[in-house]
Each structure stands twice: as C-alpha cells, then as structure tokens.
N, C-alpha and C positions, 0 to 999 in steps of 0.2 A: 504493500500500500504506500500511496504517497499521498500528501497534505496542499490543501489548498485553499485562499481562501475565500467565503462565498457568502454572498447576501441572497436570504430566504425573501426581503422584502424592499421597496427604495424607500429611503432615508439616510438620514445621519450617518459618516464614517462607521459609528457604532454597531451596527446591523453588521458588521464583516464579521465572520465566525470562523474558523481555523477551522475542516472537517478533513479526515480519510476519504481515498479516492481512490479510485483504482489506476493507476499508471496509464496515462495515452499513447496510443502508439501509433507513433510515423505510419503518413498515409505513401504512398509512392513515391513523390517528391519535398519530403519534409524531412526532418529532422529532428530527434527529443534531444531537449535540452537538459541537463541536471542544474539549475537555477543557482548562480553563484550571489546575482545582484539583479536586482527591479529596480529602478529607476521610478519613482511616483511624479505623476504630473497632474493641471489640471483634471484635464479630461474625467481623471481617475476617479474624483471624488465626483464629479458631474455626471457623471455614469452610474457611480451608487446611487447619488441623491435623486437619480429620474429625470435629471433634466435634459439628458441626451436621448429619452427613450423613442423620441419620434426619427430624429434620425438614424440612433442606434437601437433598434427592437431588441429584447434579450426573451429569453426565455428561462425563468427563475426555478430555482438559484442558479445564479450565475456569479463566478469570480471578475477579476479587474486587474490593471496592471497588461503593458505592451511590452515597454523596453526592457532589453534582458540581455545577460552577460553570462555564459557558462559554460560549460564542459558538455558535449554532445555525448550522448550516451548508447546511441541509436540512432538508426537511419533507414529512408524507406529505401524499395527496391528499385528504384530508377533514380537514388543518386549518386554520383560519381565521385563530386567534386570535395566533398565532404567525410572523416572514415572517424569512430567512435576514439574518442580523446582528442579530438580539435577544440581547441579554447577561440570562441566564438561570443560576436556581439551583433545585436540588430533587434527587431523587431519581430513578437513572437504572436503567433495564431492564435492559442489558448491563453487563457491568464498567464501573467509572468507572477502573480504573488502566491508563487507555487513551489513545491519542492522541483517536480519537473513539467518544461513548458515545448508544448511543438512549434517547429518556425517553417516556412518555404524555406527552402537550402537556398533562394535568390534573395531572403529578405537579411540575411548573415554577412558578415566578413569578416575575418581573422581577427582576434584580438592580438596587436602588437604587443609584444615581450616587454615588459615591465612598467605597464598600466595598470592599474589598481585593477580590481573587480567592479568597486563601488561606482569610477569613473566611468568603464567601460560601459556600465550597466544604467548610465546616463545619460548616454550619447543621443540615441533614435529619437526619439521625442521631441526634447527641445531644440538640440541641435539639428538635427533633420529638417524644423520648422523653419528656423532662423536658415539655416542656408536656400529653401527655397523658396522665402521671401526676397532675398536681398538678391536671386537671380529673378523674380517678377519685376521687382524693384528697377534693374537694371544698374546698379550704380554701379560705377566707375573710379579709375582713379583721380584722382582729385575734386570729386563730388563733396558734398555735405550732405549727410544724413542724423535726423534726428531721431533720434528713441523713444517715444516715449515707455518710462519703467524697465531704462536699461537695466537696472540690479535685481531682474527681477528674471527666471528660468531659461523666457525666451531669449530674453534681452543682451543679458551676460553673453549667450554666445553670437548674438547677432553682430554685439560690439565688436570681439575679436575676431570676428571673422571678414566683418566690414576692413576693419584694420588691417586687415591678412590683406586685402584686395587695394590699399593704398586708399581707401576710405577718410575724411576726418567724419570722427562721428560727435554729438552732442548727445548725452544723454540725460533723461528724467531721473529725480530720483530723491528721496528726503534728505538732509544734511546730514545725516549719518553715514550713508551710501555714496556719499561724495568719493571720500578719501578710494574706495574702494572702486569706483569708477575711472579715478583718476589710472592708477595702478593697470587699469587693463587697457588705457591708453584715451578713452574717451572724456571730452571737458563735460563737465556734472552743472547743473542748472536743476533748482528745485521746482517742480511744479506748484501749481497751485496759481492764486492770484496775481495778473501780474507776467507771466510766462511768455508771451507775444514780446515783450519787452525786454525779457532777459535773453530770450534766444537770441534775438538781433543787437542784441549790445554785442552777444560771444561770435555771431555769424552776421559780420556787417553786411558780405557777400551775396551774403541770402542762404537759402536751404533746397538742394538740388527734390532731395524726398524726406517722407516720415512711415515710419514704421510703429504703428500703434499698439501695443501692445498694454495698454492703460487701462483703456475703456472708462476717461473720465471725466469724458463728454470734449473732448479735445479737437472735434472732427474740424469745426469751423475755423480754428485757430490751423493747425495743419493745411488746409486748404490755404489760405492767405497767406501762409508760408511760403508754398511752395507754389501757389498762383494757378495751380492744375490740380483738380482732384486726381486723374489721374495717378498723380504723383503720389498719391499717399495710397498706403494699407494698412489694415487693420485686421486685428485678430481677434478681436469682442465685440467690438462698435456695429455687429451685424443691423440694426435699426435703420443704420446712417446710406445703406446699400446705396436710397434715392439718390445721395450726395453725388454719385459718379465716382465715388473710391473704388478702391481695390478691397474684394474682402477676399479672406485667404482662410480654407478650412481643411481638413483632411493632413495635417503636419507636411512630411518633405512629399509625398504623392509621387510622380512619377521619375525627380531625383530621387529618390530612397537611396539608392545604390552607391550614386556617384557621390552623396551627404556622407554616407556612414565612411568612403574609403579616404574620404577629405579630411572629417573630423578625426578619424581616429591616427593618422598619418601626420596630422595638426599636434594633436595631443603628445603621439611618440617623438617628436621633434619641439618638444617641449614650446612647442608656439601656439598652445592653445591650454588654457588655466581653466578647468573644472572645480570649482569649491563645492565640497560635498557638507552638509549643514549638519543632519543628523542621519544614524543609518538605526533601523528598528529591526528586530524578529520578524519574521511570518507573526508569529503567533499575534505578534503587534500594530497589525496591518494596518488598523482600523485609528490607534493613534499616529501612523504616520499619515493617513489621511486627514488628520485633522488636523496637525501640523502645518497641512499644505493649504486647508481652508483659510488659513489668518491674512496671507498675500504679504507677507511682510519677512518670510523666508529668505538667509543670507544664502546659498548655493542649492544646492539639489538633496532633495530627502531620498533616501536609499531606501528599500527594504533586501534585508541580507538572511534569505531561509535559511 
C-alpha cells in the first residue's frame, strides 16, 4: 500500500486526510514516480476549496498536488527513454501529495546532480508559468517589465528569469520584500496608493509590459503604463478579460518541456535562486495548504512524503 492524500468533501485545506491506497500503475507511456518533493501552489488549495470545480471537474475523493520530484520506480510498456532509478522532475498525472505519483514520460526531465529534492520538486508550476508568460509577453533585451507581487511564487521566478533574458525588471512588493527583490536583481516599488507615480519616478523610460500576478485591481494602472492592453497579462485579474489584456491560464501549457529543461539547467548553473519557505509531511498536507492560503509566503512550501 501507499498513502495519499484526499478530500472526501470541498472546503478548507483541513478536509485533506492522509489514506492507504493501492499503488498506481504506469499506463503505457507513463511513469511511477516514488515522490521525493511536491511543490504546493495556488491552484492547490483552489482545487480543494471548489473553486476550480467548473473548470476542473473531480470526482470525490480526490487528492491534489502536480509538481513533483522523485525517483521512478516503474514504467509503462512503450517507454524507452526512461528505466527504474532515474531521479526525475516535472509535472505528475495523479496527485503528487502522494507516497507515489504517475507522470507522461514527456511531462519529466532529469533532475541535475546536486539540486535539492525540495527545489526540484518546485520547478513545474511556478516556474513553468513565469517562463510562459514572459515568452506571450515577448520581452526582450533591454525592455522594462513590471511585476506586479514579484516576491511572491510566480513572480520570484519571473524576475530571474526576465533577468536571465537581459530584462530590467520592477517589481511589487511590501517593504519587507524589498531587500529580497533587490538581491534577485529586480528594483522593489511598494504597491499600494500612489504606485503610477512611483513606477515612473524608477522607469522615466516608461514600461515596455506588466505581468500581473496581484490581482489588486491594478489593470487600469498597467494599461496607462504600458499604453497597450495588449501589453499586459494577468494571472487573476480574469474579470478585467473586456480590458483587451492578456489573460494567461493553464501554467507553462504547450512550453512545458522546453520550461522545465531551462529552469532546471538555470538552477544547476547556479543562475536561478529557489527559496524554499517551509517543507511539511504528507501526513501534513493540509497545513501546508494553509500556509499557502495567507499570500504572504517568503519562497515555495514543499511537501516532502
């Protein structure tokens, strides 16, 4: 038996329950995983709580949890490329807040020699998003791009990754989060009242794009920034669609592939900084999702079955 874990009902993080399960097994072109590191995201708890139930239908109980980091245990009968004891990272079919999780063998790629678990196992998700915004995005080198809530899952690597591409980037973010914005290469500007004014003090130039990731009613500001809705996307602001923004769903979507061998290639060449916040049990699922509730998360919450 293996453990995983599952909500009977939608609600509150609290509803996840730790249960025996019977081991899944690789369909043809899959892979089992033995679960080193989850990665908790959004979605995660929005998925518990029911509020993704329209786009994502479940059928209860159902577990949570995508991104994953582990040792392959098992493998179906048509694949190749993959053989039992590959330490692997990407995005998994079954829950990841699992002892073991199935993945497509095309949704994987190697985990580099001397990457954490925790980091690996935090890669898909956010990073996956933030690279295929900032390629809808189109920016360039010498652009400006703003953040809005760089210190924050998506943002953190949107930043360095913007920066990786010769980016300057501005980012949102409380006076706490400054110093630590600073650090990843991005000038910090506190949101809030006032913000139209501070961007343009830092960026006389103007603002090529914005990457919204706030959701705190920012759209109209963003716009007059950048003088083109076009130019802006958003990852919450779905409301604002009329605006003529870019709204952006489904994480890296048809990058997946070419996200995960960037980030994790970024990472093992030490040019890409993951802060992992806190790492919890399986058994603990359910307060790492609440953790992730409060929005004010310094790096990435783990769960490590």
């Amino acid at each position: 038996m293996s453990r995983i874990a599952q909500f009977a009902e939608y609600g509150t993080p609290e509803v996840l329950r730790v249960v025996d399960a019977e081991p899944p097994a690789p369909g043809p072109t899959q892979v089992r995983i033995a679960v080193r590191a989850a990665g908790v995201n959004p979605i995660d708890w929005k998925i518990v709580g029911g509020q993704m139930r329209e786009l994502i239908p479940l059928e209860l109980p159902a577990g949570a949890g995508s991104d994953v980091a582990g040792v392959i245990d098992a493998v179906g009968s048509e694949v190749t490329e993959w053989a039992v004891g590959d330490e692997v990272l990407g995005r998994s079919t079954t829950p990841s807040f699992a002892d073991l999780a199935l993945a497509e063998s095309s949704e994987i790629v190697r985990k580099p020699e001397g990457i954490a678990w925790e980091v690996a196992g935090s890669l898909a998700g956010a990073g996956g998003t933030a690279y295929a915004v900032l390629k809808k995005l189109g920016v360039k080198v010498g652009d400006t791009l703003l953040i809005l809530a760089a210190a924050g899952g998506v943002g953190t690597f949107a930043v360095q990754l913007a920066k990786a591409q010769g980016v300057n980037v501005i980012g949102t973010a409380s006076e706490s989060n400054h110093d630590y914005l600073r650090s990843l290469g991005a000038t910090p500007v506190t949101y809030g009242d006032g913000l139209l004014d501070r961007v343009r003090a830092v960026a006389p130039q103007g603002v090529d794009a914005v990457l919204d990731a706030s959701g705190r009613g920012e759209i109209p500001l963003s716009i007059e920034l950048t003088g083109d809705p076009a130019r802006v996307l958003t990852l919450v602001a779905f409301d604002a669609a009329g605006t003529g923004i870019q709204i952006h769903v489904g994480g890296a979507g048809s990058e997946h592939g070419a996200a995960l061998r960037e980030l994790a290639a970024l990472v093992a060449q030490d040019r890409l900084a993951v802060s992992i916040s806190q790492t919890y049990p399986l058994t603990e699922a359910g307060a790492a999702l609440s953790a992730s509730t409060t929005g004010h998360v310094h790096g990435k919450i783990v769960i490590v079955p």
